[in-house]
TIKE-332981 format. One line per field, with one value per residue: residue number from 0; residue in one letter; x, y, z of N, C-alpha, C in turn. Coordinates in steps of 0.1 Angstrom, whole numbers, plus 2048, in hexadecimal, padded with zeros to 3 digits. Example, Ala and Ser with C-alpha at 12.3 -4.5 7.8 and 13.67 -1.06 7.14 Angstrom:
<rs>
n c(0;1)
res c(A;S)
n_c1 c(884;880)
n_c2 c(7C7;7EA)
n_c3 c(84E;847)
ca_c1 c(87B;889)
ca_c2 c(7D3;7F5)
ca_c3 c(84E;847)
c_c1 c(884;881)
c_c2 c(7DF;800)
c_c3 c(84E;84F)
</rs>
This chain:
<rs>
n c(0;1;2;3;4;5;6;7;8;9;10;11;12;13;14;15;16;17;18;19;20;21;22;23;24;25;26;27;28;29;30;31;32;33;34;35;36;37;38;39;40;41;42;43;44;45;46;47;48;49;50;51;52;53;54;55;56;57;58;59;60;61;62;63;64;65;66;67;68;69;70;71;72;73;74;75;76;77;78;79;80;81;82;83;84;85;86;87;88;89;90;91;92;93;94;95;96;97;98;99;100;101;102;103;104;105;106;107;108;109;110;111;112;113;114;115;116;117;118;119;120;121;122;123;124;125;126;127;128;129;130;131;132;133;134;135;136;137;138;139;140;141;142;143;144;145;146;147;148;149;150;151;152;153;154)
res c(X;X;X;X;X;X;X;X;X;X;X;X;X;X;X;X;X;X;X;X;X;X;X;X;X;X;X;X;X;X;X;X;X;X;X;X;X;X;X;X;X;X;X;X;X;X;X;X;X;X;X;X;X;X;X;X;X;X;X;X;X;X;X;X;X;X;X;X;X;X;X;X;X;X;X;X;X;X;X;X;X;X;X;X;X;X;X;X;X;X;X;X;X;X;X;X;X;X;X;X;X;X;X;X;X;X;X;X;X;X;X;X;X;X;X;X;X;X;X;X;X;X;X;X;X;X;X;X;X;X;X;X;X;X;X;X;X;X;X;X;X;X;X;X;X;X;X;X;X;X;X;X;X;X;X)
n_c1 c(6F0;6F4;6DB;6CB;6CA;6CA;6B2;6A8;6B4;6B2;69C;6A2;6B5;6CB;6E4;6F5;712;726;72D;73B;744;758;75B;74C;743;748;73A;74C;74E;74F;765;77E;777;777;793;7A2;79A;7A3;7C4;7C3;7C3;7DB;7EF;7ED;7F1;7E2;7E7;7FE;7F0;7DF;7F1;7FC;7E9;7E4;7F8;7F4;7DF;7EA;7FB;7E9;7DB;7F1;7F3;7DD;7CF;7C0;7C1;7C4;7B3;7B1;7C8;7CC;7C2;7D2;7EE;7E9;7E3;7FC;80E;804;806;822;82B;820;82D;848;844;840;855;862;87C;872;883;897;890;89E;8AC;8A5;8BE;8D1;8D3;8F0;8FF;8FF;914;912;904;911;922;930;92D;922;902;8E2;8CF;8B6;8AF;8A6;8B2;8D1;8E1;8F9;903;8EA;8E3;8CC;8C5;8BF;8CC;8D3;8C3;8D5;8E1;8E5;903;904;8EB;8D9;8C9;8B1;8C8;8CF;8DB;8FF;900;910;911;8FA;8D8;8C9;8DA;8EF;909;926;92C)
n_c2 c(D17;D16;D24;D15;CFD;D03;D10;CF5;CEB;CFF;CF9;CE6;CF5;CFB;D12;D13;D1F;D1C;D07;CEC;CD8;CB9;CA5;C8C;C6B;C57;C38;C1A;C10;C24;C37;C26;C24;C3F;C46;C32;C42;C58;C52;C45;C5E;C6A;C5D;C61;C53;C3D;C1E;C1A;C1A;C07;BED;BEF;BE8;BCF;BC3;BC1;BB2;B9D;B92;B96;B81;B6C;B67;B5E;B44;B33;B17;B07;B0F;B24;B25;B1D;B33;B47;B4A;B4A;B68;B74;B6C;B81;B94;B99;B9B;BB2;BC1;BC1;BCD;BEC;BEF;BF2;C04;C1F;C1D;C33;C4D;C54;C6C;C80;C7D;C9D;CB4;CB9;CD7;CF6;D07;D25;D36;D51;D5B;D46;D39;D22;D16;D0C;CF1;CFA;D12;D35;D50;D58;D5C;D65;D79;D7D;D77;D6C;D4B;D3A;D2D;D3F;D31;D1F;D2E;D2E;D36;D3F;D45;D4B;D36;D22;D0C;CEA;CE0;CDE;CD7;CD5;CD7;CF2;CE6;CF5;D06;CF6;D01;D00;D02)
n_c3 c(E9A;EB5;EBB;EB8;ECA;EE3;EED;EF1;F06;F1F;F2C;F3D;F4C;F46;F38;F12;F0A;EF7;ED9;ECC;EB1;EB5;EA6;E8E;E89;E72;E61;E61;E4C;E3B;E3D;E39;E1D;E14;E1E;E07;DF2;DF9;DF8;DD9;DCF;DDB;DCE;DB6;D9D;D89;D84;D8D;DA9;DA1;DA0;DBA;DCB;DC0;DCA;DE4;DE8;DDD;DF2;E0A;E00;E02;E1E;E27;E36;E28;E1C;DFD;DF0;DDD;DD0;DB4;DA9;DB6;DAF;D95;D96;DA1;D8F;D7D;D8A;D8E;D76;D6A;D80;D76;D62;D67;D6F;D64;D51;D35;D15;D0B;CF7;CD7;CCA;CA9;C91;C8F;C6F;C5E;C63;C47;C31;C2D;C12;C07;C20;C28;C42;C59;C5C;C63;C53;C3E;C41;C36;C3C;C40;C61;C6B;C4E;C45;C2F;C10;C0D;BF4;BDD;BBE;B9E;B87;B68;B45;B38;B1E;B14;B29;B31;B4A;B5E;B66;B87;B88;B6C;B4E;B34;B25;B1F;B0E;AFA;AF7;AFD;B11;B33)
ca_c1 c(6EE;6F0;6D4;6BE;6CB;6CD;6A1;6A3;6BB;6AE;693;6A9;6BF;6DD;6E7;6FF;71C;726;729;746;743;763;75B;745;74B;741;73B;75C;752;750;76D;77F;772;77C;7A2;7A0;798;7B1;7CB;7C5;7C2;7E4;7F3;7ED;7F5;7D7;7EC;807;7E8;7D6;7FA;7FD;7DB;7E1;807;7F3;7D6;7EE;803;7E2;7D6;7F7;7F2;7CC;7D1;7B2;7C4;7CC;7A5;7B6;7D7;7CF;7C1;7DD;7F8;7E9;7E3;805;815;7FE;80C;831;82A;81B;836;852;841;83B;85F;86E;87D;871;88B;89B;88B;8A8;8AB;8AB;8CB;8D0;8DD;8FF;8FD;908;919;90A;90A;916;930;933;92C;915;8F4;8D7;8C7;8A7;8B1;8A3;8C0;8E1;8E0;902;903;8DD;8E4;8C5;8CC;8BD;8D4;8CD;8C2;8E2;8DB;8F0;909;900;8DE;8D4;8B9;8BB;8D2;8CF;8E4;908;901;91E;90D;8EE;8CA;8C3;8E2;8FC;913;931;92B)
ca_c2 c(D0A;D1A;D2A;D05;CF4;D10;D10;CE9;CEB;D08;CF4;CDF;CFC;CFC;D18;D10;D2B;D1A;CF6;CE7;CC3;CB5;C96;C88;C5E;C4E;C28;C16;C0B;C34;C3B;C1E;C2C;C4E;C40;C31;C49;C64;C4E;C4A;C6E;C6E;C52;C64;C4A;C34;C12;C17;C15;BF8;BE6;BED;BE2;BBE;BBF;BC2;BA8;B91;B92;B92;B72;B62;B66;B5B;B35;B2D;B0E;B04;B0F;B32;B24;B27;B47;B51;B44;B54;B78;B71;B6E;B86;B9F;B96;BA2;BBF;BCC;BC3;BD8;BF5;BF4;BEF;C13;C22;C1E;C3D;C4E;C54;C7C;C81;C83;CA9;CB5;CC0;CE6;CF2;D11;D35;D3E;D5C;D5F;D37;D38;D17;D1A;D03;CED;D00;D1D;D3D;D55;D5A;D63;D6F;D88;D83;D79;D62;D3B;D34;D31;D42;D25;D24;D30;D2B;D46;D49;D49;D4D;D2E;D1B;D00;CE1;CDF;CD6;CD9;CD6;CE0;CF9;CE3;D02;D0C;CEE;D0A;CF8;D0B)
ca_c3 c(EA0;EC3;EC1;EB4;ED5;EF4;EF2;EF0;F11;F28;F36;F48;F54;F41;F2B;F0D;F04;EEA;ED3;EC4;EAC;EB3;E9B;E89;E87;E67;E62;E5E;E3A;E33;E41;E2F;E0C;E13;E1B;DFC;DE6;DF8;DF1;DCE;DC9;DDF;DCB;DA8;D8F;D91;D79;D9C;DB2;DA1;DA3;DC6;DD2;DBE;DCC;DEF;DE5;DDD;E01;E10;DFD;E05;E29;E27;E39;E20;E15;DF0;DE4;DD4;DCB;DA8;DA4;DBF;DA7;D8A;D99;DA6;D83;D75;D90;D8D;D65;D70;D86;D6F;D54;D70;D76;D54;D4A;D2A;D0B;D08;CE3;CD0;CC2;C9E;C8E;C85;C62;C61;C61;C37;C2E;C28;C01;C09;C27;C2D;C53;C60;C5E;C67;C48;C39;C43;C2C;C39;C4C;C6D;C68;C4A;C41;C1B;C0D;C0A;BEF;BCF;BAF;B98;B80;B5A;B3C;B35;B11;B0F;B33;B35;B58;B5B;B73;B8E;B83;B5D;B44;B29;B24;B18;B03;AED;AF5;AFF;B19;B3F)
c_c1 c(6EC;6E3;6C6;6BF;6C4;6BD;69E;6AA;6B8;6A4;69A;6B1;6CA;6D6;6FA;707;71F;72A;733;743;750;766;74F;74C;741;73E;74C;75C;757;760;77D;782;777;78F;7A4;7A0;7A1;7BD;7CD;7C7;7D7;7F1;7F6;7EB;7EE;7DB;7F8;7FA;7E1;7E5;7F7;7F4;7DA;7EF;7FC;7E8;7DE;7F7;7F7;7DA;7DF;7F4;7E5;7D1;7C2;7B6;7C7;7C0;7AB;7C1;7D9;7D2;7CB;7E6;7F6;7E9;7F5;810;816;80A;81A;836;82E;827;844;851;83F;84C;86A;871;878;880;88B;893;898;8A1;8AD;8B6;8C8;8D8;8E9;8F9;900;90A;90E;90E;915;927;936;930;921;90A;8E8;8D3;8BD;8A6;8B2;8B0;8CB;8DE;8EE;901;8F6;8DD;8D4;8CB;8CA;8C6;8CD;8CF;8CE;8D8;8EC;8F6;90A;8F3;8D6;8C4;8BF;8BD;8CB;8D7;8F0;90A;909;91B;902;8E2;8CA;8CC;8EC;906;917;92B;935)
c_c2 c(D0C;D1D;D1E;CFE;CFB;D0D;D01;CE7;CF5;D04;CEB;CE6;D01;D07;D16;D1D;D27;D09;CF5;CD9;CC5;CAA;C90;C7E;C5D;C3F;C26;C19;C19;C38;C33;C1E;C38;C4B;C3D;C3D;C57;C5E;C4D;C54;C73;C6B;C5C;C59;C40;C28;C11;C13;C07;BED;BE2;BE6;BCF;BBD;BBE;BB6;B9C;B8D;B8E;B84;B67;B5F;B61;B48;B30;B1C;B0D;B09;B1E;B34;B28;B34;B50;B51;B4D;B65;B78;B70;B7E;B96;B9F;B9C;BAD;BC8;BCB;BCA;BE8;BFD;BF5;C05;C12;C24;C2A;C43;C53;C64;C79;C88;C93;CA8;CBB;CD0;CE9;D04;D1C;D33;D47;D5D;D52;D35;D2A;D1D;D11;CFD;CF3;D0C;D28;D49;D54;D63;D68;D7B;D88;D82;D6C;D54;D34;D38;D35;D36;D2D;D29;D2F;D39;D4A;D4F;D4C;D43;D28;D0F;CF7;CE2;CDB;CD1;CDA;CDD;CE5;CEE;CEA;D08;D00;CF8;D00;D07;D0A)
c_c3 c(EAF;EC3;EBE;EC3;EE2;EF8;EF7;F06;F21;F31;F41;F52;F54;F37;F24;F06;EF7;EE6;EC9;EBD;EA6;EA5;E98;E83;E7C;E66;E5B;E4F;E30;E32;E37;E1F;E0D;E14;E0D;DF0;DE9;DF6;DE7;DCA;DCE;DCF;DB6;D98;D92;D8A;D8A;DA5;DB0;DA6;DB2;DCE;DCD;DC6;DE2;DF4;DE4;DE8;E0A;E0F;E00;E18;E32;E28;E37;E1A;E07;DE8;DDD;DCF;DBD;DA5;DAC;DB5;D9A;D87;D97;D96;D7C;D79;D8D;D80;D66;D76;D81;D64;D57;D71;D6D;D51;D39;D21;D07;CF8;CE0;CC9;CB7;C99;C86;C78;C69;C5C;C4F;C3A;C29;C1B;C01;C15;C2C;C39;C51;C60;C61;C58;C47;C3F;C39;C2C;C45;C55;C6F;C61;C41;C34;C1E;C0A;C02;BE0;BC7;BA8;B8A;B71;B52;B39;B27;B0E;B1F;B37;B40;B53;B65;B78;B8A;B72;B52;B39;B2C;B1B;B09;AFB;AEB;AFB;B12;B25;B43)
</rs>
């Protein structure tokens, strides 16, 4: 960049060492828009920023000595907002955990164990019962069986 200027300036008699740009002004409206848009970015949560921007629209419309021509729609913002920031402010309803099972006994050495649990993390037996059988004829039983299906024979 020095070296575009220095030829432009030597006719007059100056030589330039060197060139600093302190600033470069933008038009307001730029300047303006660029605020804007680093605050949102500050701001994160762009449902808090829209709030904020009507909670600041509506302070500024009350203070607007326009007379009664915006009272509606002031009144209605003005509700709308009042919604708004009690729904903003409302805490979320805790979720409720699901109830765990009660722990159940090992087969094997009884210790607690977790429900659906394949083995004991104590002494490592499997969890799944042998399905019962009848003790004459060895067919399976149902759970709790009095008698055998398959012979009558008393368990």
């Amino acid at each position: 960049m020095l070296g575009a200027i220095s030829p432009k300036i030597a006719p007059l008699g100056l030589k330039l060492d060197s060139f600093v740009i302190e600033n470069i002004s933008l038009p307001e409206e730029v300047e303006k828009a660029m605020d804007r848009r680093t605050s949102m970015g500050v701001v994160g949560d762009m449902n808090r920023y829209a709030q904020f921007q009507s909670a600041e629209a509506i302070r500024d419309a009350a203070n607007n000595p326009s007379g009664g021509a915006g009272l509606g729609a002031g009144m209605g913002a003005g509700m709308a907002m009042g919604q708004m920031m009690h729904n903003a402010f409302q805490q979320p309803a805790p979720q409720q955990a699901a109830p765990q099972q009660a722990a159940v006994p090992c087969v094997s050495c009884q210790k607690p164990i977790a429900p659906g649990s394949r083995f004991c993390p104590e002494c490592g037996a499997a969890q799944q019962k042998a399905a019962p059988v009848c003790k004459a004829c060895n067919a399976p039983l149902n759970e709790g069986a009095k008698f055998c299906p398959a012979c009558g024979e008393q368990q």
